[in-house]
N, C-alpha and C positions, 0 to 999 in steps of 0.2 A: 571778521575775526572771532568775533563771538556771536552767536546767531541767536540764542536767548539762553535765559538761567529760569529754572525752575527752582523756588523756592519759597521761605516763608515771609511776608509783608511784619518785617516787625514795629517800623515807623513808619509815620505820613507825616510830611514836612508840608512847607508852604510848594513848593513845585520837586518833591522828589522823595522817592522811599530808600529805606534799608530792605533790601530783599537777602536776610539768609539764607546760604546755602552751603552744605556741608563745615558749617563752622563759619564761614568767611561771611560778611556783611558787606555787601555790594550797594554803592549811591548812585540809584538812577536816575536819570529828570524824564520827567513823564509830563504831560501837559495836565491842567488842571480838571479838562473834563473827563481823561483817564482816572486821576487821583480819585477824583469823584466815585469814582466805580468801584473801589478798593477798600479792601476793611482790616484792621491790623488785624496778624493773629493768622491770615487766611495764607493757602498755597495757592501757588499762581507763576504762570509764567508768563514771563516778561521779554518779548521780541525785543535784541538790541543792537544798536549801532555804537562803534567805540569811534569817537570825534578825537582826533587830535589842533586843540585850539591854542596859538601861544605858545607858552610855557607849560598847559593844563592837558592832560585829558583827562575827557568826562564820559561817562557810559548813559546814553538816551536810549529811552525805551517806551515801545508800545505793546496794545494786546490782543495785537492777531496780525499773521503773517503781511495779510491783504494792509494793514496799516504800514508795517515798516517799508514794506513797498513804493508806496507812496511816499514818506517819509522819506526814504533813498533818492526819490523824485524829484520835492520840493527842497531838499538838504543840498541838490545840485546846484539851484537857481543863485545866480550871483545878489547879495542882500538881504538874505534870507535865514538862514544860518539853524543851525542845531534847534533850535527853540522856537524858531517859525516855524521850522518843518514840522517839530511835533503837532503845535496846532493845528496847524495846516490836516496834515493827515487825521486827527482825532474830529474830524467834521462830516465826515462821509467817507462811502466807498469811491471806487475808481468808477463807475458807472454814475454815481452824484456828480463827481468833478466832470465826465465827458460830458454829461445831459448838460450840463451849467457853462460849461466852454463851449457848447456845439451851439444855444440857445444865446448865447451872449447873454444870459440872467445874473449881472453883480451882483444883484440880493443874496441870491445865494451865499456872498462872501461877505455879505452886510455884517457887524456886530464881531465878528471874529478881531480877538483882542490881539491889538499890535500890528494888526496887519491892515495899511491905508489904501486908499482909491489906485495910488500912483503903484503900488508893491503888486495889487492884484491883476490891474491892468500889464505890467510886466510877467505875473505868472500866466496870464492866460496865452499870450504872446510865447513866450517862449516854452511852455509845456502842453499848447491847444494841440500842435503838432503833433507831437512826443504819443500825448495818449491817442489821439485818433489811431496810428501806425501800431503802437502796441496794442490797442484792441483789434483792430485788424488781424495780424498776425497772430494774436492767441488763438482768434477765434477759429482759424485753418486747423491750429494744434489741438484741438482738445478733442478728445475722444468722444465719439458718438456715442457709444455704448454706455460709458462712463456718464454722461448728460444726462442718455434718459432712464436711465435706473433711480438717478436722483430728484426728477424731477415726477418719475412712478413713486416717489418716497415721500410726494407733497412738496417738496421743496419749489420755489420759482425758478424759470429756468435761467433769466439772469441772474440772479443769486447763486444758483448750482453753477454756473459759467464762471464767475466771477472764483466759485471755491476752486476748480479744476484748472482755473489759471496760474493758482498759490502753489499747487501740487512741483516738487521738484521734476525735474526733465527725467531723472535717472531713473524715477517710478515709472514703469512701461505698462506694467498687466494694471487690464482694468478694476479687477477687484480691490488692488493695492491702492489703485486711483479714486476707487469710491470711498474704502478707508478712509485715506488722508485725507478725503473732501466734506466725508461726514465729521473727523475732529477739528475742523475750519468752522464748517456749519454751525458748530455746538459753541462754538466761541463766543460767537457772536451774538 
């Protein structure tokens, strides 16, 4: 519904900003090690998801497309909820979580707050799948051309895979695909 808001960071809360934007002051919840990143005063856009919980809805948001991705991912998983998922997704890329589910390495999910043995053991179960099949099938979609322009630009080539994934479908020519993967790139 709302796919992100560009605007200015005016407050940092315990787990959430005021992002103005043309006048309106929008309350995001962001996980803590996004907050982290964040300085009042600064412009920034903020990738979001609008939750409807209860009686509530809340606007969650992260900061970069390849996060709310994820985020869309782990937000799925029954037990998990708006607030796992932010954490969840604020840990790594999608190529961290495949390497980590393909390897069976829990460490990887060591220390991540709120999130127990029994919770991880059911994400890896029910999204080890999920991303294997979507890496797969991106990897068919992405433009050759579009890869190794990016990766003649220094970039790694999972990394530039990983941008060209985020890229919407509707972007067809490759130039418009390097664009969009080079302001992914810079994001990050």
């Amino acid at each position: 519904m709302i796919y992100f808001i560009k605007g200015k960071v005016l407050n940092k809360k315990k787990d959430y900003i005021i992002l103005e934007h043309q006048g309106i002051g929008f309350k995001i919840y962001l996980s803590e090690k996004n907050l982290e990143r964040l300085r009042e005063g600064e412009e920034k856009t903020i990738y979001t998801h609008l939750a409807f919980r209860n009686d509530k809805i809340e606007l969650y948001g992260v900061l970069s497309q390849e996060e709310l991705y994820l985020y869309q991912i782990f937000e799925r998983i029954s037990g998990i909820g708006p607030k796992g998922a932010l954490i969840l997704a604020s840990v790594g890329s999608l190529q961290d979580f495949k390497k980590a589910i393909e390897e069976g390495n829990l460490d990887f999910f060591e220390g991540i707050k709120g999130i127990g043995k029994k919770k991880i053991q059911k994400i890896i179960l029910e999204i080890g799948g999920e991303l294997r099949k979507i890496s797969k099938k991106k990897d068919r979609e992405i433009n050759r051309k579009a890869l190794n322009a990016l990766v003649s630009l220094g970039f790694g080539k999972a990394e530039a895979k990983e941008a060209l994934i985020l890229i919407p479908k509707k972007i067809k020519k490759t130039e418009e695909q390097i664009k969009e993967a080079l302001k992914i790139l810079s994001q990050n």
